[in-house]
C-alpha positions as CSV (number, residue, x, y, z in Angstrom):
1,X,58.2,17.5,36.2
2,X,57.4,17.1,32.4
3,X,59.1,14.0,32.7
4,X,57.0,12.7,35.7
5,X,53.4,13.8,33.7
6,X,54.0,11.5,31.3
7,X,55.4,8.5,33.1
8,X,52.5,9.0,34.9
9,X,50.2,9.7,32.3
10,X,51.6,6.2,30.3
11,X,51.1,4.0,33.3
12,X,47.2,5.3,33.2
13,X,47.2,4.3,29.8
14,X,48.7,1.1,30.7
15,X,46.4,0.6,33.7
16,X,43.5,1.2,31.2
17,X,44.2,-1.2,29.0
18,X,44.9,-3.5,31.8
19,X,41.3,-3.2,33.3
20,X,40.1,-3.2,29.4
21,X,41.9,-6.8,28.9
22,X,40.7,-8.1,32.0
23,X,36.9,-6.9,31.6
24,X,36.9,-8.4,28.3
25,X,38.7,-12.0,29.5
26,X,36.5,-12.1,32.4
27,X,33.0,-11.5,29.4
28,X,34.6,-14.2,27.4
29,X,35.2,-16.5,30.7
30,X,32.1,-15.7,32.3
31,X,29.4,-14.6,29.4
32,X,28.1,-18.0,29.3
33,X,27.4,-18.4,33.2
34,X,25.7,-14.9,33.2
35,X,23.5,-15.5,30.4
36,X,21.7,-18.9,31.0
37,X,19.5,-20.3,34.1
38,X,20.7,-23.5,34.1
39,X,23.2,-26.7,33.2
40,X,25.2,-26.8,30.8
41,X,25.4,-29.8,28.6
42,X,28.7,-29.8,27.6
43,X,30.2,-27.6,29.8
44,X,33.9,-27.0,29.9
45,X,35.9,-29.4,31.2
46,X,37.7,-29.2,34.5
47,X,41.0,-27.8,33.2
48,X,39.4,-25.3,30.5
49,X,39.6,-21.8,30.8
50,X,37.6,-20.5,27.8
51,X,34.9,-22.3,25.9
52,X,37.2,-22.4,22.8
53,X,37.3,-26.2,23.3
54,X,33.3,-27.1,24.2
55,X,32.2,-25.3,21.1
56,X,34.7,-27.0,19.2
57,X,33.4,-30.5,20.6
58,X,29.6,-29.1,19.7
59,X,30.5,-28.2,15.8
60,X,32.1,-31.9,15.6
61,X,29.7,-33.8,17.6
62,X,26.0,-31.7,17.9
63,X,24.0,-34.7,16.5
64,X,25.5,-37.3,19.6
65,X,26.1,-34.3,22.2
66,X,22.1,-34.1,21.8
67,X,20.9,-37.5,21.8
68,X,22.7,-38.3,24.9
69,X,21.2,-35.4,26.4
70,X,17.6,-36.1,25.2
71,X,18.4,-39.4,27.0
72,X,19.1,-37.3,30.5
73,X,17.1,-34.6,29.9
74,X,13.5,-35.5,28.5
75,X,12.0,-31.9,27.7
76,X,15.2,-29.2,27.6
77,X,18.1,-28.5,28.6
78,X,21.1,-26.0,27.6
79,X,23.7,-26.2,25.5
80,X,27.1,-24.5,24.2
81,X,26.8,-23.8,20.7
82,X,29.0,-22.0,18.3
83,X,25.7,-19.3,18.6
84,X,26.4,-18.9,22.6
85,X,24.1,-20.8,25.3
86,X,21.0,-21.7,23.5
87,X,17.9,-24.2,24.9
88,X,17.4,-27.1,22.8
89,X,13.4,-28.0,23.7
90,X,11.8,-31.5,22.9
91,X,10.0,-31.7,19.5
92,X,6.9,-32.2,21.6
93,X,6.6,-28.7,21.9
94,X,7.1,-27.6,18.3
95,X,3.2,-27.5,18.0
96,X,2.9,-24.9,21.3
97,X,5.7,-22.8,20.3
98,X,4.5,-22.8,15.8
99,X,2.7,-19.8,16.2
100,X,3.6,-18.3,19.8
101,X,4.2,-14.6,19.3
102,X,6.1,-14.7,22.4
103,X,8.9,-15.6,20.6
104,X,10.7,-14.3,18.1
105,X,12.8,-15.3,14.9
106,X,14.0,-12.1,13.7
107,X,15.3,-11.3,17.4
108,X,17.7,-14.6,17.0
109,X,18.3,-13.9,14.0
110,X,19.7,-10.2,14.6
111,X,21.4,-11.8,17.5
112,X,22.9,-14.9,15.7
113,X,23.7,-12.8,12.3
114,X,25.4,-9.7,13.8
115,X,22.2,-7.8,12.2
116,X,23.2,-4.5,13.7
117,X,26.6,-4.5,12.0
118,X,27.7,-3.3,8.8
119,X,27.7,-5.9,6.4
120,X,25.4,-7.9,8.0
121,X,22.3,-6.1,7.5
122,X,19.9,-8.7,5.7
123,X,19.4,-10.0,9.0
124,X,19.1,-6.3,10.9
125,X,15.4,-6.3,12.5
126,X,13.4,-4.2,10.4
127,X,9.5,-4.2,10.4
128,X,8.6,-2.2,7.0
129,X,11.4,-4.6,4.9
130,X,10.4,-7.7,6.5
131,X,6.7,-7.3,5.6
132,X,7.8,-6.3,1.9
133,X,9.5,-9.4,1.6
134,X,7.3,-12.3,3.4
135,X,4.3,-10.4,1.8
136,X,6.3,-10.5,-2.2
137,X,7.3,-14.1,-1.5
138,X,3.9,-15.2,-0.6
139,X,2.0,-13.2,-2.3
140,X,3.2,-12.7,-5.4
141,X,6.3,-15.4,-5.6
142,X,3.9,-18.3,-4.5
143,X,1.2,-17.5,-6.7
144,X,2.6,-16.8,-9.9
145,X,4.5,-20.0,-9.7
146,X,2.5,-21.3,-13.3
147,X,3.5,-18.0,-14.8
148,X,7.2,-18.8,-14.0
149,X,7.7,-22.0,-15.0
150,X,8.2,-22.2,-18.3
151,X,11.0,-19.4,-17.9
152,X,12.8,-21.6,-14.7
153,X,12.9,-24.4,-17.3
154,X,14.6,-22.7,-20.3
155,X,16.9,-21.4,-17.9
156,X,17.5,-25.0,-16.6
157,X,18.4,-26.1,-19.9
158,X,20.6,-23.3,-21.1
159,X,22.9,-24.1,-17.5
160,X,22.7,-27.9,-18.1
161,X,24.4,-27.4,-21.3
162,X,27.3,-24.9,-20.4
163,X,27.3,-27.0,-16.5
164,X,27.0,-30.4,-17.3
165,X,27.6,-30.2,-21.6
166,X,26.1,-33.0,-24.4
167,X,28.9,-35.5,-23.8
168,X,27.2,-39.1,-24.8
169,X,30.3,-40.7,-22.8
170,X,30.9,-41.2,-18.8
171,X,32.9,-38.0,-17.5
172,X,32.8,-36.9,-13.9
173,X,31.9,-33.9,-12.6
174,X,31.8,-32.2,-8.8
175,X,27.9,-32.5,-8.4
176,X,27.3,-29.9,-6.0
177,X,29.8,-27.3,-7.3
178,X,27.8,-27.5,-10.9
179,X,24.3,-27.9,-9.5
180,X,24.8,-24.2,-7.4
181,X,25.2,-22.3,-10.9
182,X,22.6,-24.0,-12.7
183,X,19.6,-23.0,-9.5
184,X,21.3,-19.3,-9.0
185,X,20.8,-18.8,-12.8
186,X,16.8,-20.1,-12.6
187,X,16.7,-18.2,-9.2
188,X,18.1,-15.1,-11.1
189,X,15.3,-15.0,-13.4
190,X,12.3,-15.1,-11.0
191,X,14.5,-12.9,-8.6
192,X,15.8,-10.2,-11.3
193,X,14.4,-11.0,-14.5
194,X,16.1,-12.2,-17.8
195,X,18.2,-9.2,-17.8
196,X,20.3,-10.1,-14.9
197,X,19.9,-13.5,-14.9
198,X,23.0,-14.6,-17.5
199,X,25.2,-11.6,-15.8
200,X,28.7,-13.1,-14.9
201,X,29.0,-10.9,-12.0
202,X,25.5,-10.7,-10.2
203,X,25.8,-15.0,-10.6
204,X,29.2,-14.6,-8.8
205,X,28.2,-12.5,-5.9
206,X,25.1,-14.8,-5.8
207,X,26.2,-17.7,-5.1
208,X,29.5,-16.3,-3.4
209,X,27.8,-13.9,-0.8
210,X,26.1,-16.8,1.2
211,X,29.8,-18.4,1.9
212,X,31.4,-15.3,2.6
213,X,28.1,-14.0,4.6
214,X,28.4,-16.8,7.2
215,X,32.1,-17.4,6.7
216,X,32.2,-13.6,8.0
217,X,29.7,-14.7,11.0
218,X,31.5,-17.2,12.3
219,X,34.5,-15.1,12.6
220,X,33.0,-12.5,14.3
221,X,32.1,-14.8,17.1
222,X,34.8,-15.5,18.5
223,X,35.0,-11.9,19.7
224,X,33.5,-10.9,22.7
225,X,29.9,-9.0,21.7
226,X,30.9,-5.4,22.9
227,X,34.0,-5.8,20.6
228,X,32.6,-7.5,17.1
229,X,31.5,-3.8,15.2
230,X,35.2,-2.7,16.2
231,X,36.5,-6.0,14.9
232,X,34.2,-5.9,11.9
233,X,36.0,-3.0,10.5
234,X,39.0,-4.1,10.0
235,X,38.2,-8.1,9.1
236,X,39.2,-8.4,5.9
237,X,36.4,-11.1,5.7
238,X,34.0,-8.4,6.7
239,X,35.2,-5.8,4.2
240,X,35.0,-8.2,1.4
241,X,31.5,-8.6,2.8
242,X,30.4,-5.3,2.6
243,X,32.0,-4.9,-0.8
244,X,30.1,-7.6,-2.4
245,X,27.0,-5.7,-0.8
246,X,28.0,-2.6,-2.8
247,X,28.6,-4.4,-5.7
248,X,25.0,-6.2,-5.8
249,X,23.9,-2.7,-5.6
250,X,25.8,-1.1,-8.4
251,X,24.5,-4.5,-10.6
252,X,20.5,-3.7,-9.0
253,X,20.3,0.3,-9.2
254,X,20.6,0.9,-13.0
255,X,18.0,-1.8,-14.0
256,X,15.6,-0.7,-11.5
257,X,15.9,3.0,-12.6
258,X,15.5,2.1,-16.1
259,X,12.4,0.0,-15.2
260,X,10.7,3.4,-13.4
261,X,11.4,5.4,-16.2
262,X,9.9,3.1,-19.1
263,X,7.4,3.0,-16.7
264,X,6.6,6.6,-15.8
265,X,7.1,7.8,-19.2
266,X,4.4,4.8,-20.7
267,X,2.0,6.1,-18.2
268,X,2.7,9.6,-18.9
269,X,1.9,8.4,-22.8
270,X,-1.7,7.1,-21.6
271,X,-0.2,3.3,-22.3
272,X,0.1,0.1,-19.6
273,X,3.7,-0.3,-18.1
274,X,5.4,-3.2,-19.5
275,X,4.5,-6.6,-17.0
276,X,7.2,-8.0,-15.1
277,X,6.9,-11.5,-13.6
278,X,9.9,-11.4,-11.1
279,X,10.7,-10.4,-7.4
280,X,12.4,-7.2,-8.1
281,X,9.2,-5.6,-10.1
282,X,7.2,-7.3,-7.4
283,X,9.0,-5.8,-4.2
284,X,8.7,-2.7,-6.3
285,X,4.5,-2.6,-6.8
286,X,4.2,-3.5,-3.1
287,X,6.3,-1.1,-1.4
288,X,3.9,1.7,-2.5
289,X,6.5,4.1,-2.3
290,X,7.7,3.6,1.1
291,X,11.8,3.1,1.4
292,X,13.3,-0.3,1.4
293,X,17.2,-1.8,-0.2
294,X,16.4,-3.8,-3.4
295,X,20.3,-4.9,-2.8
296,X,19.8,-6.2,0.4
297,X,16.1,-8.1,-0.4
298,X,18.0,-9.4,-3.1
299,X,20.6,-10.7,-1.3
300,X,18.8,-11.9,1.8
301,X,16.5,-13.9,-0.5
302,X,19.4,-15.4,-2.3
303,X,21.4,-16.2,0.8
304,X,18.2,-18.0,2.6
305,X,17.3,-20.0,-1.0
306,X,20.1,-20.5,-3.6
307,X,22.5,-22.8,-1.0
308,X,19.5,-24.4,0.9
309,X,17.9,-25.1,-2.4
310,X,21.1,-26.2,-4.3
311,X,21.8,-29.0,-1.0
312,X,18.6,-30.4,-1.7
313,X,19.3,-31.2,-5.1
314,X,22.3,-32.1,-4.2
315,X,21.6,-34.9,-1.9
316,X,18.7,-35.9,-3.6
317,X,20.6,-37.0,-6.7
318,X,23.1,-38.6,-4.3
319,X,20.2,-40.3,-2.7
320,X,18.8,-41.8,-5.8
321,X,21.9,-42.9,-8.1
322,X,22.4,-46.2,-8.4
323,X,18.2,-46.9,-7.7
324,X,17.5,-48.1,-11.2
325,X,14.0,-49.1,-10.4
326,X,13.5,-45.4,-8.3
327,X,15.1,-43.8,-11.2
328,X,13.1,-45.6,-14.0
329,X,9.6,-45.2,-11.8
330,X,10.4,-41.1,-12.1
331,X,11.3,-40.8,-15.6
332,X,7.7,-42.4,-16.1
333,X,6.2,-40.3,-13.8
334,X,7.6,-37.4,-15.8
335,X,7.2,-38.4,-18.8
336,X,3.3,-38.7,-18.2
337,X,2.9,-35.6,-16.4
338,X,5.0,-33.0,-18.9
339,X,2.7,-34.9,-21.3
340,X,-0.8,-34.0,-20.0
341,X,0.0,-31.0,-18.1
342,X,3.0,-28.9,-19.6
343,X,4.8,-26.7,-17.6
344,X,1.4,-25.6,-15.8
345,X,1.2,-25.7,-11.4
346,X,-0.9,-28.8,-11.7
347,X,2.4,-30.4,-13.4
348,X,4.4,-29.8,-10.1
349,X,1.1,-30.6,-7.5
350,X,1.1,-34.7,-10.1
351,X,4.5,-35.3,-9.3
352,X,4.2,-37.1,-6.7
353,X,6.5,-39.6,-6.1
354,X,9.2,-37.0,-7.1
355,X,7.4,-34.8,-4.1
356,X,8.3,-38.0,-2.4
357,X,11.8,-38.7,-2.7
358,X,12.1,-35.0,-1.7
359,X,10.6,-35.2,1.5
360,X,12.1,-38.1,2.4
361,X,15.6,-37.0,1.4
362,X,14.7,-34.0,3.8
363,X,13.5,-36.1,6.7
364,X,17.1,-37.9,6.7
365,X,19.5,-35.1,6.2
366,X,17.0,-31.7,7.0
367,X,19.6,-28.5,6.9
368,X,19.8,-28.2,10.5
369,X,19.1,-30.9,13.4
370,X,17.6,-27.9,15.4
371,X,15.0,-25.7,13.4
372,X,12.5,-23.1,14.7
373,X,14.9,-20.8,16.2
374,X,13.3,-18.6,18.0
375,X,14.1,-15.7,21.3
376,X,11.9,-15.6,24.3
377,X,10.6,-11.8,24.2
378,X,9.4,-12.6,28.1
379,X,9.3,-15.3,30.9
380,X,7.4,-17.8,29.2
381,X,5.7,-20.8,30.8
382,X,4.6,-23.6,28.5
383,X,1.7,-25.9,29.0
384,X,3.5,-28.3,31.1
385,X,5.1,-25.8,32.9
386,X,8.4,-25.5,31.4
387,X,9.9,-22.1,32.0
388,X,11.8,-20.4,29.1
389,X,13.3,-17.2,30.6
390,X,13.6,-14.0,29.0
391,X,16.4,-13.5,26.3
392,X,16.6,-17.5,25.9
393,X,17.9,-18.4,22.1
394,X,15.6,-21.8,21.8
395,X,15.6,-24.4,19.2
396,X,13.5,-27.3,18.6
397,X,15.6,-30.5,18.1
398,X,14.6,-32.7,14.9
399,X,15.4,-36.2,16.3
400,X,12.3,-37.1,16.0
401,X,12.6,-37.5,12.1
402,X,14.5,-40.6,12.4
403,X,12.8,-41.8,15.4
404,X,11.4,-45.3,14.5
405,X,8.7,-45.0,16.5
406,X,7.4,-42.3,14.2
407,X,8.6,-43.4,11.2
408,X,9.2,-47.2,10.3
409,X,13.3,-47.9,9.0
410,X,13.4,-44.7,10.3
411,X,17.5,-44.8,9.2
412,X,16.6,-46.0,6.0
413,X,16.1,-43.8,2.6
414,X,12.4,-44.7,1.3
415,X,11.6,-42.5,-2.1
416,X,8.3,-44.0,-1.5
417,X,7.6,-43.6,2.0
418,X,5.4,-40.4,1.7
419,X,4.0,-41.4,-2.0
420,X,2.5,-44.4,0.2
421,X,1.7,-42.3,2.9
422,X,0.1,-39.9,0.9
423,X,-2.7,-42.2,-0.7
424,X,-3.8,-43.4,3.1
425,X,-7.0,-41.1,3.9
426,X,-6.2,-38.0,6.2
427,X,-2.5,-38.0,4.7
428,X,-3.2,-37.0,1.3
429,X,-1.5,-33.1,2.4
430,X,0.2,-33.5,5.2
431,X,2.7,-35.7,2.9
432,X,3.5,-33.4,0.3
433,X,6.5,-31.6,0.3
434,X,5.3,-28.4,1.2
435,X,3.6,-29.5,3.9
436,X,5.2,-28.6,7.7
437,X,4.3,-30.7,10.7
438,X,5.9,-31.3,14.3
439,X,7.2,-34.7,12.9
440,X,8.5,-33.4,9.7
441,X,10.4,-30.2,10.0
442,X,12.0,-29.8,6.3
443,X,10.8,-25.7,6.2
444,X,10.2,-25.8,9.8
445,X,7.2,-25.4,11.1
446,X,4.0,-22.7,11.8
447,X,3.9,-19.1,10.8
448,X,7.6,-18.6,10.5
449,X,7.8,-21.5,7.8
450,X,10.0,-21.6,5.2
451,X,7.8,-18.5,3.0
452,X,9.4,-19.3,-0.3
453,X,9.1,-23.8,-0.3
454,X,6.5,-23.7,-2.7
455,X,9.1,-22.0,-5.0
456,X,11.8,-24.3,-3.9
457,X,9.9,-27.3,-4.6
458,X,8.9,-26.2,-7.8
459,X,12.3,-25.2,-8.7
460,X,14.1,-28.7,-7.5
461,X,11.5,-30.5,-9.6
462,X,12.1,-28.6,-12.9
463,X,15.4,-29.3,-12.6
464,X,15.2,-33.0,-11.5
465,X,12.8,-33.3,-14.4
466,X,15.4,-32.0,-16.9
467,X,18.1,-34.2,-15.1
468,X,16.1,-37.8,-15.2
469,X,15.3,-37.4,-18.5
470,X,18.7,-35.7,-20.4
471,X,21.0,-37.3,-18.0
472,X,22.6,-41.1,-16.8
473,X,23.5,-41.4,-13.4
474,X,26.5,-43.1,-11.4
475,X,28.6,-42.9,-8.2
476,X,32.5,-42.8,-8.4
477,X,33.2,-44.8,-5.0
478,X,31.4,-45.0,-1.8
479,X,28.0,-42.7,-1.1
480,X,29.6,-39.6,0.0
481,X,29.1,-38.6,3.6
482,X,26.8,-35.5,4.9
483,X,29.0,-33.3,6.4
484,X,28.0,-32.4,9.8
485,X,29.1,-28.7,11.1
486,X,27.1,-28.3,14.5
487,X,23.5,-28.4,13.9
488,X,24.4,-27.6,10.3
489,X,24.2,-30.9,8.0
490,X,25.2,-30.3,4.4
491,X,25.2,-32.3,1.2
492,X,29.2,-33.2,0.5
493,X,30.2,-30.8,-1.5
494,X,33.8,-32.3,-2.7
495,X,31.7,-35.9,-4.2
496,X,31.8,-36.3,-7.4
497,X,29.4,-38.0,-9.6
498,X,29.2,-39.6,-13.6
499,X,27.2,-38.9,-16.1
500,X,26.6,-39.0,-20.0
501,X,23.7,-37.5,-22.0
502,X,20.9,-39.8,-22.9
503,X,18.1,-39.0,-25.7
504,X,15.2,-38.1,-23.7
505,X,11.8,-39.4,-24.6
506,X,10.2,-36.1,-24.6
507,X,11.0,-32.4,-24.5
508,X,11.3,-30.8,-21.7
């Protein structure tokens, strides 16, 4: 009899997990068909099971998968991404969806990030810390920008030296691998201040956290949703994650406790507190007590700047070597503005065909071929009447800033296309840089913008400004490739570049 229980009681657990395998095969089989209202794109082929292989054809090929579609499908249509099903919609509508609060960016983002696991917080849906942070970053960030600058160039000068040395004589060095240092130690000091902004180890987790962040995301994808929190505690990708998270924190607490008791015992003394011009002292003024996680706005702002910020510097520089006449025009730009304006905001708003090359570098390689990612909160019928149901991860492609009839040489680099454009009446600021449009979608577009390009800008320009004038330029080989990764496009990382100090004509 005792014998029977638990031969019967095994094959119930073996049933069990039978009916658990097959309801999870049958999510991962079926999820995609139960979750969109319509055809798929690049669907699975006849003899596929899974989607393993589609979204393998999307991270290789996004950029042809969607202009073939575009050519079918004028206005939308669905796609298999690495993200699930998401709607790719026409940039024509990138104006009527900018500010529509029927959609939301920190619902995909939650979704996209794994926001409700542990580890993955910074993009966890959270009201009271968003505010805090698009309200510092604007706010505060944006306009203290003249106050800053000064600081963001000594730093750049400092990591120039130990990053790219003095050496008068060609040597080669891996340009993007040197150029992420040298903007996460400027980025430390307007983050943290100049106390944390030389630490070894906050600099490590810095720049390190955004590669194992989404390095950790894309593993946990290719578990079925109901199983990734299981899976995410035992990843050893996710573990390292979360350790980097408590690590960030044990770097954050101490300097922030030692900041609120200078400044309660100052105040207690009658005296002013001690003025900080950085992000942690501002996230700290406008909480007004309530409770937020310095560590994670920390990290959330480092993970959505230092890389994005570092690529565009990147490619930039990629962009330009080998342009003596481009190269020689900004070194005179520079060299007049530092001259009449210093390191003051006007300096940044005159440099204008810098602001150029920028844009334009941008325009060719932006960091994603689908931007404004956004969930449908509710059915949602747009002015022409298409339907975006419920629940419906959307994206606006970005074809359209290489479509020659909006731009002329559209596949061309121009570092003067928008320095041009710019001097043409009506044009003089939706050029610039800074500026979003729905033919230029650099930051994106409308009220979920990039908050903190004003910084970036100024922070890319500093450094190019230091570069150009302490620096020679050259390619070793061929113009290396962008590397495309789904909708992702990213300055080659592995291509080197030369250089050798030259005596700059002024200081900087």
């Amino acid at each position: 009899m005792e014998f029977d229980r638990l031969v019967t009681k095994d094959s119930d657990l073996v049933r069990g997990a039978l009916v658990v395998g097959v309801v999870v095969l049958l999510i991962t089989v079926l999820y995609p068909k139960l979750h969109h209202g319509g055809e798929l794109v690049n669907d699975r082929k006849g003899y596929e099971l899974l989607w393993t292989n589609a979204k393998k054809r999307f991270q290789l090929g996004a950029r042809g998968i969607l202009a073939a579609a575009f050519e079918k499908h004028k206005n939308a249509f669905y796609m298999v991404t690495d993200n699930g099903i998401e709607m790719i919609v026409n940039p024509k509508y990138a104006h009527e969806i900018r500010n529509d609060e029927r959609f939301s960016i920190a619902a995909y983002n939650e979704q996209s990030f794994h926001g409700t696991i542990p580890g993955f917080e910074i993009f966890k849906q959270n009201v009271v810390e968003e505010r805090l942070f698009i309200n510092a970053v604007r706010n505060k960030l944006t306009r203290s920008l003249g106050k800053v600058l000064g600081s963001i160039s000594s730093e750049v000068d400092d990591a120039l030296q130990k990053h790219w040395s003095d050496n008068k004589e060609w040597h080669s060095i891996p340009l993007h691998a040197t150029i992420l240092p040298i903007i996460a130690q400027q980025s430390s000091r307007v983050f943290l201040g100049e106390e944390l902004c030389h630490n070894a180890n906050w600099l490590r987790i810095t720049v390190n956290h955004t590669i194992s962040f989404f390095t950790a995301v894309e593993a946990m994808r290719v578990w079925p949703k109901c199983l990734r929190r299981l899976a995410a505690r035992f990843s050893p990708m996710c573990k390292n994650l979360r350790a980097e998270i408590q690590e960030a924190r044990n770097i954050i607490t101490p300097v922030l406790e030692t900041r609120r008791a200078q400044r309660a015992e100052l105040l207690n003394q009658g005296k002013d507190p001690k003025e900080f011009n950085d992000l942690i002292e501002w996230l700290e003024e406008l909480s007004g007590g309530q409770s937020y996680d310095p560590a994670r706005a920390q990290l959330k702002i480092s993970v959505a700047a230092i890389h994005t910020t570092s690529d565009l510097l990147t490619q930039t520089l990629f962009n330009i070597v080998g342009n003596s006449k481009l190269i020689e025009d900004l070194r005179e730009e520079i060299i007049s503005t530092i001259n009449t304006y210093g390191w003051q905001k006007s300096a940044i708003y005159n440099l204008k065909l810098m602001d150029s090359v920028l844009k334009e570098t941008q325009r060719l390689k932006p960091i994603s071929i689908g931007t404004m990612v956004r969930v449908a909160l509710e059915d949602v019928q747009l002015s022409d009447g298409l339907e975006i149901p419920k629940g419906t991860k959307t994206l606006v492609s970005c074809h359209n800033m290489w479509d020659p009839d909006v731009y002329d040489n559209a596949d061309e680099f121009n570092g003067y296309r928008f320095y041009k454009l710019r001097k043409l009446p009506g044009q003089e600021n939706s050029a610039q840089l800074v500026s979003t449009s729905a033919n230029h979608f650099g930051f994106g577009h409308g009220m979920h913008a990039c908050p903190g390009r004003f910084f970036a800008a100024a922070e890319v320009k500093v450094t190019l400004c230091h570069i150009l004038l302490k620096y020679d330029l050259r390619l070793v080989g061929d113009r290396p490739n962008v590397i495309e990764h789904g909708v992702a496009q990213y300055a080659n990382t592995w291509g080197p570049l030369e250089i050798k100090r030259r005596k700059e004509e002024i200081s900087v």
